[in-house]
C-alpha angles and dihedrals in degrees: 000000000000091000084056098045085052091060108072130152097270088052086056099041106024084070090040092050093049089048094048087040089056094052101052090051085051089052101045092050088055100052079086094061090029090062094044085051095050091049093054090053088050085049081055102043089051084039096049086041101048082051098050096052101043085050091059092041088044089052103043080054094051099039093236116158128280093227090048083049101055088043097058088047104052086048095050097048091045082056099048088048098049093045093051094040088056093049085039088056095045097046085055097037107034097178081059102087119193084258097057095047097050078048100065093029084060098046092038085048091055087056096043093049095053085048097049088019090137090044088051089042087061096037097058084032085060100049095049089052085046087052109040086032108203100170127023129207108285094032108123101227130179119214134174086322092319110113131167151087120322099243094162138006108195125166096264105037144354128246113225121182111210126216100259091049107265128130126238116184100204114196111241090236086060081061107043098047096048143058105273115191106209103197097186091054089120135012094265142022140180142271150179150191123187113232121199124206132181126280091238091060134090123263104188078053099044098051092056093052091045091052091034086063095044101048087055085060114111103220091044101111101206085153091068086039145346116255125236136215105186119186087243105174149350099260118208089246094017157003106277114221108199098220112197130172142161117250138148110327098216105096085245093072104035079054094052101036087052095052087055095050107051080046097050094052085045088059108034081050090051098046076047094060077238106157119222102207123231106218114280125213120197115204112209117190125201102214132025120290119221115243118211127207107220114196119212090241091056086053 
């Protein structure tokens, strides 16, 4: 009874009120060192910002690269901000030094990296592809089944437009760790079809008729390089020419340059009197077949 006749309400608030009391006056003596704070973040922000800006003015005059540009960017303005956030935290906090700061910012980025270890993969994965630039925006580039046209690079993934319209976003990891075929690489690239004519022709003939009519193709670029019809293989119906020749890189024109051409053999073998075989079978028995008279009046 005495021990409960010793806690009464000024025993509970009177502490609480001193502790509170002594947090206000903590606080108020550090708005000085808050606002100082708060004005070296905004120095960092006009600072980040000028940078930036004179960076990307410096490289459109230049001609450097978008994606270097970005890059640069990106690098000048994480360093800006990590240097004014440290000054920031030591002008609020004085018993914290730089050291201890880039301490704890190392201990506490260990444990954050095991934690996001496949988003900083991509994201340095996505610097490195920004700086070295294998492939650009526009390029058509096949990776790991994904296969389209380059819409965005950013630092994380890349953007890539397929052919029937649909959008993979490919993570840049993904990229840097596998083979990427980049198509568009250069203007023009090859191609090829395979043409089969039959065994009683002749091939000398038939393979100046075959390049003849592929030569008169517009988007057959002879001029980059000749084409060539080459005798490849005995066919079961026919002798196979391997036809290959440079055209548009882009898989439209390898699609329609390939339509006019085929076209355009079909046509020139036909104006020749060249046949183009159908497949043959030949049935072989191993004992006599009867062979059955039918009257008309049976039928």
């Amino acid at each position: 009874m005495e021990m409960l006749e010793q806690i009464t309400p000024d025993t509970i608030t009177g502490p609480l009120v001193s502790q509170l009391s002594g947090w206000v006056e903590a606080g108020i003596a550090a708005l000085p060192r808050v606002g100082f704070a708060i004005l070296v973040l905004l120095v960092t922000w006009f600072v980040s910002w000028g940078l930036k800006s004179l960076i990307r003015r410096i490289g459109h005059k230049t001609y450097l690269r978008r994606n270097l540009i970005d890059v640069l960017r990106l690098l000048v303005g994480t360093a800006l901000w990590l240097t004014g956030s440290l000054i920031a935290l030591t002008i609020v906090f004085p018993t914290i030094t730089p050291g201890r700061a880039l301490t704890t910012l190392g201990l506490g980025s260990v444990a954050i990296g095991f934690a996001f270890k496949d988003t900083f993969e991509n994201f340095l994965a996505g610097i490195l592809i920004l700086l070295r630039e294998p492939f650009q925006i526009d390029d058509h580039v096949e990776c790991d089944g994904a296969e389209g046209q380059v819409e965005a690079i950013t630092i994380r993934d890349t953007h890539i437009r397929q052919t029937d319209g649909q959008l993979v976003v490919v993570p840049n990891a993904q990229l840097f760790h596998n083979a990427v075929t980049v198509r568009t690489d250069k203007a023009f690239r090859r191609t090829a079809i395979m043409v089969g004519v039959a065994y009683g022709e002749d091939v000398d003939n038939a393979r100046g008729v075959i390049a003849d009519a592929v030569r008169d193709v517009d988007m057959v670029r002879d001029d980059v390089r000749d084409i060539q019809v080459f005798a490849k293989s005995f066919g079961a119906s026919s002798i196979d020419f391997e036809v290959t020749w440079w055209t548009g890189s882009a898989p439209v024109d390898i699609r329609a340059s390939r339509d006019k051409v085929v076209a355009a053999i079909k046509r020139a073998l036909d104006d020749a009197e060249i046949e183009i075989p159908f497949p043959y079978r030949t049935l072989t028995v191993n004992g006599p077949l009867p062979v059955r008279a039918v009257s008309d009046a049976a039928e």
